[in-house]
Structures are given as structure tokens and as C-alpha cells.
C-alpha positions in Angstrom: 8.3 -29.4 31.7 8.0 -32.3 29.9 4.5 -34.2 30.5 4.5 -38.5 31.9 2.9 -40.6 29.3 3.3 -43.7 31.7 0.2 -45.5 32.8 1.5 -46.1 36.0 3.2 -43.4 38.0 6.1 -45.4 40.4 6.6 -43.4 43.8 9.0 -43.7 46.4 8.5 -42.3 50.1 11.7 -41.3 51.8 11.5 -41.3 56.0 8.9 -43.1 57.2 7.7 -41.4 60.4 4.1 -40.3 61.5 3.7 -38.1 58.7 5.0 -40.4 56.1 1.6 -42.7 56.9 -0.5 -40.2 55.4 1.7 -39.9 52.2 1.5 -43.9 51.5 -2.6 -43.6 52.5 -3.1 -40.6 50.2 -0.9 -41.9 47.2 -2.4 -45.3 47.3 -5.8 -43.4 46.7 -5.0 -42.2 43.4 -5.8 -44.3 40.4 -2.2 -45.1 38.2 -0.2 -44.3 41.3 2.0 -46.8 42.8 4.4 -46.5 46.1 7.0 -49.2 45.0 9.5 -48.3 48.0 10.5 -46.6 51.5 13.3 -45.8 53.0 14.5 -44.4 56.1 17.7 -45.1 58.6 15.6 -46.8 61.0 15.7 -50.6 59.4 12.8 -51.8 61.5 10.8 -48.3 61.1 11.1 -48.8 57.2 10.7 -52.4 57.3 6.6 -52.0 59.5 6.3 -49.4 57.1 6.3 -51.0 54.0 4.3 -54.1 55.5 1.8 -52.0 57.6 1.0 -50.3 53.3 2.1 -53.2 51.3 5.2 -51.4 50.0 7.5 -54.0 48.1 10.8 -52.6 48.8 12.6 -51.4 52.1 15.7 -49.3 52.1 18.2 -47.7 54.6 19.9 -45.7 51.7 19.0 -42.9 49.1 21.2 -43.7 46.8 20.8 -47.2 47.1 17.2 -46.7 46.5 17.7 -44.3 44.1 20.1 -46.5 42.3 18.3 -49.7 42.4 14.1 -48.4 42.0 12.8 -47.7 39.1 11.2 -44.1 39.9 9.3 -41.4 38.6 9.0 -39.9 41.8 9.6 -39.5 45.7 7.8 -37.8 48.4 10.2 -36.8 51.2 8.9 -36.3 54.9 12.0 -36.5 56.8 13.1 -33.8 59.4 13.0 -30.6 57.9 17.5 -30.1 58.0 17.1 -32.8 55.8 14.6 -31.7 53.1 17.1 -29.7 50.9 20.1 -32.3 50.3 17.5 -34.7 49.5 15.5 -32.7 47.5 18.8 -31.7 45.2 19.6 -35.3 45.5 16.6 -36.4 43.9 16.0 -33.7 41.5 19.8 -34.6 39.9 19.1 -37.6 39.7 16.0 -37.0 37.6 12.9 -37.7 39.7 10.1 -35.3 40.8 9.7 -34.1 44.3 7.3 -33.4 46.9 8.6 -32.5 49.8 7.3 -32.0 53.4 7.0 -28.6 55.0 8.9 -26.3 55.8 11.2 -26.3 52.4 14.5 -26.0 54.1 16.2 -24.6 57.5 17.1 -21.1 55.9 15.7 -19.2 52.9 19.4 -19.5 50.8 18.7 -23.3 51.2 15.3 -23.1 49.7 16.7 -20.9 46.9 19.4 -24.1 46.0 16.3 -26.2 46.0 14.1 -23.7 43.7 17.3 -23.5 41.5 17.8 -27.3 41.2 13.9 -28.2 40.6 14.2 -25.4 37.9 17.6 -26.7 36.0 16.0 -30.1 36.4 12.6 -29.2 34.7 10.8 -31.7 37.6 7.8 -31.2 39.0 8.6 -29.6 43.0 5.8 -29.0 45.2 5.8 -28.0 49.2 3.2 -29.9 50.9 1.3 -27.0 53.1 -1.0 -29.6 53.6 -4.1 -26.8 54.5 -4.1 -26.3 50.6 -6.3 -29.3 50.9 -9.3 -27.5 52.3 -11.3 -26.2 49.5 -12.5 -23.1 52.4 -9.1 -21.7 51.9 -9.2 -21.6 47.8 -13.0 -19.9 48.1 -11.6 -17.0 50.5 -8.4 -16.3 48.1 -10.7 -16.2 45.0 -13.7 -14.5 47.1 -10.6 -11.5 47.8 -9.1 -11.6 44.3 -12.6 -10.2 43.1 -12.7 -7.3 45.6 -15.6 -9.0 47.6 -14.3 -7.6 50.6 -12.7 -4.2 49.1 -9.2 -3.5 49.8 -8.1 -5.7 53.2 -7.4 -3.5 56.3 -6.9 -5.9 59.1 -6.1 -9.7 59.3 -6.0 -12.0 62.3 -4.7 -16.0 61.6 -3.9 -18.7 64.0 -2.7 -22.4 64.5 -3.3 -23.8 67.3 -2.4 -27.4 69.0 -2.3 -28.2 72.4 -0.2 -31.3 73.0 2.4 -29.8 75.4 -0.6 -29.0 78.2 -1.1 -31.3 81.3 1.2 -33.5 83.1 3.5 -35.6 80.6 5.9 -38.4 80.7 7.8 -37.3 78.8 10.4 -40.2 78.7 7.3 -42.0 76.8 7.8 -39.5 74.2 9.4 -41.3 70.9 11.9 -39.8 68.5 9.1 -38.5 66.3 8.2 -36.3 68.6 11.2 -35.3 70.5 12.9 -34.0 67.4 10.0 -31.3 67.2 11.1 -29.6 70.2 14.8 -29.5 70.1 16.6 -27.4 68.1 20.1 -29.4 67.9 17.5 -32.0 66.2 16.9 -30.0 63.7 13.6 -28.6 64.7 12.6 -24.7 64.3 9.9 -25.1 67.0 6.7 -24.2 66.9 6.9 -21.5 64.3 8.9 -24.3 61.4 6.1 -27.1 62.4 2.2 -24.9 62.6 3.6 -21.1 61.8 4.8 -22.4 58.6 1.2 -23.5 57.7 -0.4 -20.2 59.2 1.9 -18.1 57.3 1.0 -19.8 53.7 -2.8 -20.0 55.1 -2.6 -16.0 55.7 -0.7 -14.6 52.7 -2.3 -16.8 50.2 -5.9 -14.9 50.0 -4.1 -11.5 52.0 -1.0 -11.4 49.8 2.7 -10.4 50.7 4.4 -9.5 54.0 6.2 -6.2 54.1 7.5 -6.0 58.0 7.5 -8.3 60.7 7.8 -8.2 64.4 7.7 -11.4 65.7 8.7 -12.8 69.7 9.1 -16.2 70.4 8.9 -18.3 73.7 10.2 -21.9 75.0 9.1 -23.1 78.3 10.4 -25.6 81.1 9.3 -28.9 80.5 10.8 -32.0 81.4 13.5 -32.1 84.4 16.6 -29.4 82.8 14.3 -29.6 79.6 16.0 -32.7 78.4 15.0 -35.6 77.6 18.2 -38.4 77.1 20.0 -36.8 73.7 16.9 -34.1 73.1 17.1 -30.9 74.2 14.0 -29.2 74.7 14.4 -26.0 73.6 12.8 -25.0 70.7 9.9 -22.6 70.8 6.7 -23.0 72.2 5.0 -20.0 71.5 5.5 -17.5 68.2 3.3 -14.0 68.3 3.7 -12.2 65.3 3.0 -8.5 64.4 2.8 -8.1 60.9 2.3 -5.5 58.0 1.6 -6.4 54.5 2.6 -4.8 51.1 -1.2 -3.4 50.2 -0.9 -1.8 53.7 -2.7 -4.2 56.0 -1.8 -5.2 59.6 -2.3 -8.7 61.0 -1.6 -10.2 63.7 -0.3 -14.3 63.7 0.3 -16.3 66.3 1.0 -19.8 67.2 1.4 -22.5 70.0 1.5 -26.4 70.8 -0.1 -24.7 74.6 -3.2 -24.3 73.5 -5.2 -26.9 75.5 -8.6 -27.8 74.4 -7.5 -27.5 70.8 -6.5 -30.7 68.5 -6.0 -28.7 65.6 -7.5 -25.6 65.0 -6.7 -23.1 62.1 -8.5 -19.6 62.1 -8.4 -16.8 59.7 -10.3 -13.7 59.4 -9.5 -11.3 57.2 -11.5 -7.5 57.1 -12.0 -4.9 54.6 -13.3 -2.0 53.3 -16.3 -3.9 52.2 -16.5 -6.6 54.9 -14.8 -9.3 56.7 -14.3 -13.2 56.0 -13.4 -15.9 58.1 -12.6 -19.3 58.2 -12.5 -21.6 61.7 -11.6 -25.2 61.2 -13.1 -26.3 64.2 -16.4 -25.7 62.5 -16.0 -26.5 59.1 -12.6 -26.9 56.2 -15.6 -26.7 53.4 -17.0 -23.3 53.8 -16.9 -19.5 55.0 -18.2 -17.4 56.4 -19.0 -13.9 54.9 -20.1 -10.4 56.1 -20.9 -7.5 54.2 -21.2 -4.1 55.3 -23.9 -2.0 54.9 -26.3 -5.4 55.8 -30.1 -4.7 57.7 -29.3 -7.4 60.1 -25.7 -6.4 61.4 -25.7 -9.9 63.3 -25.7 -12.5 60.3 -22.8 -14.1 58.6 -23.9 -15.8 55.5 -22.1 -19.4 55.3 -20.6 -19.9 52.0 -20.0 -23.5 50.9 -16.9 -24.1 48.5 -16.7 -26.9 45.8 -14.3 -29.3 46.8 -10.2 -29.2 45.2 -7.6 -31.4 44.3 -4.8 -32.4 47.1 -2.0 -31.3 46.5 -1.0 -35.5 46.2 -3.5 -35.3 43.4 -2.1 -32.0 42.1 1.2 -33.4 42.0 0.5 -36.7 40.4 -1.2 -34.3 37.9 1.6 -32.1 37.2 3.8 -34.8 36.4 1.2 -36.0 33.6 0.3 -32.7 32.1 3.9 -31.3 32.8 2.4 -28.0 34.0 3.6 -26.9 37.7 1.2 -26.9 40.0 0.9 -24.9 43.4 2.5 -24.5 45.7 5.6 -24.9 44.5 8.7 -25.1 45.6 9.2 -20.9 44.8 6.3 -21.1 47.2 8.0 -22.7 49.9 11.2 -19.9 49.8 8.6 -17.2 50.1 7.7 -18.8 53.3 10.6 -19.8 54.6 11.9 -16.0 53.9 9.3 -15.4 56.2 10.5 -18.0 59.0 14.1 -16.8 58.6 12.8 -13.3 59.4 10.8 -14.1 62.4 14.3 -15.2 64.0 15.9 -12.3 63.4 12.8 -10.5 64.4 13.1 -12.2 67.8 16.5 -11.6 67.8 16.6 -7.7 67.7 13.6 -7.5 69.7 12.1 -5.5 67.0 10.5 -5.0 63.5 12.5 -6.5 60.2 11.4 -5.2 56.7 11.3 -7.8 54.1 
């Protein structure tokens, strides 16, 4: 891939919803990086957008903004049945892409997009935005020199809990609606936090062999609908899984989980020990125990070095013209995974990969 020799990296953000805030924040951050435009459908969405981060331009059109911006780059954070025609899109039409989690709707989607990025010779990442934490990169290296021995067992889970309690849910806004309904576009629970889970798992633990994984939606508003959204996308994912060095984990996920914002857990035992990582206590550092240790009790904390975000990482690859991770072959290996967990559910059984 051919390296940026520009001073000044120009960026577009396409969709402009809650996510998209974080993008324009985290962009703006990064010295010789510029957000020169937005656009979404929503006119008055894009327009407080672009005031709200001092954007210059507003658009309602891709190819209008694709046509009239001078770009290097765009970030997309629009629904996710969205993120592979505007990935192609903008990869024809020469520009590098990140784009929001998970890659596509299906796996043979994400495999048109890892084609595209690849004939285009762009820079494609996936944004599993826990890539940030510098916890998860100590644990994956920490396993890749046997500092556990070979891994036996793995538990991993993400957990919100939003949906608890008594809700209005006519106050809910299209942001969120579109989360739980499947006619929206929406793969539940499992497309918005299993996705994340998934990559947080297998990245230290490795690859998935089989899966068995059951799903569950439950009532919610009056006939689960709110006005055009249909609320019945799943609530709940429990997954069974085995991986390809012989391990068995089990994953699970849910937006029911009152009395937790945002809480990612992973532990992951060995032959030689078990580590673990709980977000609610720290994204910087581990925690690490050995077997064979005179006080069976004690985990030793590990503190890791801080890493690039994957906006940095991104903005990086474009000027070196080296790929960074994850990449877009990333996000098929997960969504392969996603894709199986419905057909998992389906069968009411296990699916080899």
C-alpha cells in the first residue's frame, strides 16, 4: 500500500449518530488530522453535528460528498446493513476506510468488503473499539509466550444493562430503537456487545472451532413495538464454545444486566495458570496467577504500557502505508462467527466452523 506524504490528513465522518461523536472527538485529537465533513440523511442531525465539532461541511449524500470533498479518508458509523455498500463505495472511489463494528450483516458481505479494500490497496480497519485498552494487548502477548501454558478453559462477557427498570420507551430516539429491531437492521445484542466479546476472546485465546450458541428476546414495550420499530431483536446471547487448540469457553452477553454500565470480563486458564481482565476495575492491567504459588490466594496485578487507538493506528497506516490491526480480514473472522451463532440458534445445536 502506498504510504500519505500529506501534512494534513482530510477525513470525512459518514452518519452522525451517538457513536459518530466519539469519532469527530478522537480524530480531532490527532495532530495533522482534520474532519473536513459529515454526512448523514438526517439534514438537521448532520447540520448540529458539524456545529456541535466545528465541521465545515454538511451533507445528506455520499456521493455528493464524495464528489464535492477533497478526501483522504472517511470513517463510517452508520447502522451496521449499511456498512458494506458504503465501505465498497468509498474504497472505489479511492479513499481509506474505517468502519464501525460489526463489518457487515453476513460473512459473504464482509468478504466483498475484504476483497474491495484489497483491489483498492486502502487502508480498512474495523473499529472493535476494546483494541483501545492496552490490558487486552498485555494478555494476548502474556499467552503468545506460554505464560500460562497451553489454555484449557476460557470464560468472556459483555455486559450492559440499559433495558432493566421501568422505561418509556416512546422517549426512546431512533438511535436507540434501531438497536433492538431486526427490520432496522439491528442483529441484537450479539451484532452490538457479542461482536466486541468475540474479538476480545479470540484475540489472546485464538480461533473458534464449534459453536453452540442460544439466543433470547423479551417483552418490552406494549406488542414490543414502538411506532415503525419492532422490538425483537435479541436480548440475551449464551454461547458454548470450543476452540481450535482444544479449549472450551463459555461467552455470553446481555443489555439485562442491571447494575452494569459497561463491563467487559475475560479470564482465560491454563496449564500453567489463569489470567483475567475486568473492566470494572481497571482497562490498564491484569491480573495473573501462577500455579504452583506458596500463597494460593494472591493475583499479582500486571500493569500494561499504554497503545495506540485504533484512530491513531489508522491515521498511521495511511502514512506508513503498512495495514494495521484489525483489519477488515479481521472483521469477516468475526462476523463468520456472528453468522454462525444464528444458525447455531437456529438448529438448536452445535455448528462447526
Amino acid at each position: 500500500m502506498k504510504s500519505s506524504q500529506k501534512s494534513n490528513i482530510r477525513l470525512a465522518i459518514i452518519g452522525t449518530g451517538l457513536k459518530a461523536h466519539s469519532h469527530a472527538e478522537s480524530f480531532g485529537k490527532i495532530p495533522g488530522c482534520t474532519v473536513v465533513a459529515a454526512v448523514d440523511v438526517d439534514k438537521d442531525r448532520v447540520t448540529k453535528f458539524c456545529e456541535k465539532h466545528s465541521i465545515p461541511a454538511a451533507h445528506t449524500d455520499v456521493e455528493e460528498l464524495l464528489e464535492k470533498e477533497n478526501l483522504d479518508a472517511v470513517a463510517i458509523v452508520t447502522p451496521d446493513s449499511s456498512h458494506a455498500e458504503l465501505s465498497i463505495q468509498c474504497l472505489k472511489a479511492g479513499k481509506h476506510v474505517l468502519c464501525e463494528k460489526p463489518l457487515a450483516v453476513t460473512y459473504p458481505d464482509a468478504l466483498k468488503m475484504v476483497a474491495a479494500a484489497r483491489k483498492a490497496g486502502k487502508i480498512n480497519m474495523v473499529n472493535f473499539s476494546y483494541r483501545n485498552w492496552p490490558a487486552i494487548h498485555g494478555v494476548a502477548q502474556a499467552i503468545r509466550k506460554g505464560l500460562i501454558g497451553e489454555i484449557r478453559h476460557l470464560e468472556a462477557s459483555y455486559l450492559q444493562g440499559w433495558l432493566s427498570g421501568e422505561r418509556d420507551w416512546k422517549k426512546f430516539d431512533s438511535a436507540a430503537l434501531w438497536r433492538l429491531s431486526t427490520g432496522h437492521g439491528s442483529k441484537g445484542v450479539l451484532g452490538d456487545l457479542g461482536v466486541h466479546i468475540l474479538d476480545f476472546a479470540t484475540y489472546p485465546a485464538g480461533p473458534i472451532s464449534t459453536i453452540y450458541c442460544k439466543f433470547k428476546n423479551f417483552p418490552k414495550a406494549p406488542r414490543n413495538r414502538v411506532g415503525e420499530y419492532i422490538l425483537d431483536a435479541n436480548d440475551s446471547a449464551a454461547l458454548t464454545v470450543e476452540f481450535k487448540n482444544g479449549a472450551l469457553g463459555i461467552i455470553h452477553t446481555s443489555r439485562y444486566a442491571a447494575g452494569h454500565n459497561n463491563r467487559l470480563f475475560l479470564q482465560i486458564s491454563g496449564t500453567a495458570g489463569s489470567m483475567r481482565i475486568d473492566s470494572d476495575i481497571s482497562t490498564t492491567k491484569y491480573f495473573l496467577y501462577r500455579s504452583g504459588k506458596s500463597n494460593p490466594d494472591k493475583w499479582d496485578e500486571v500493569e500494561t504500557p499504554t497503545v495506540p487507538t485504533n484512530y491513531e493506528r489508522f491515521i498511521t497506516g495511511m502514512r506508513t502505508g503498512k495495514q494495521e490491526l484489525p483489519d477488515f480480514a479481521r472483521g469477516a473472522e468475526i462476523q463468520k462467527l456472528l453468522d454462525t451463532c444464528f444458525v447455531s440458534d437456529k438448529k438448536s445445536a452445535p455448528v462447526k466452523l
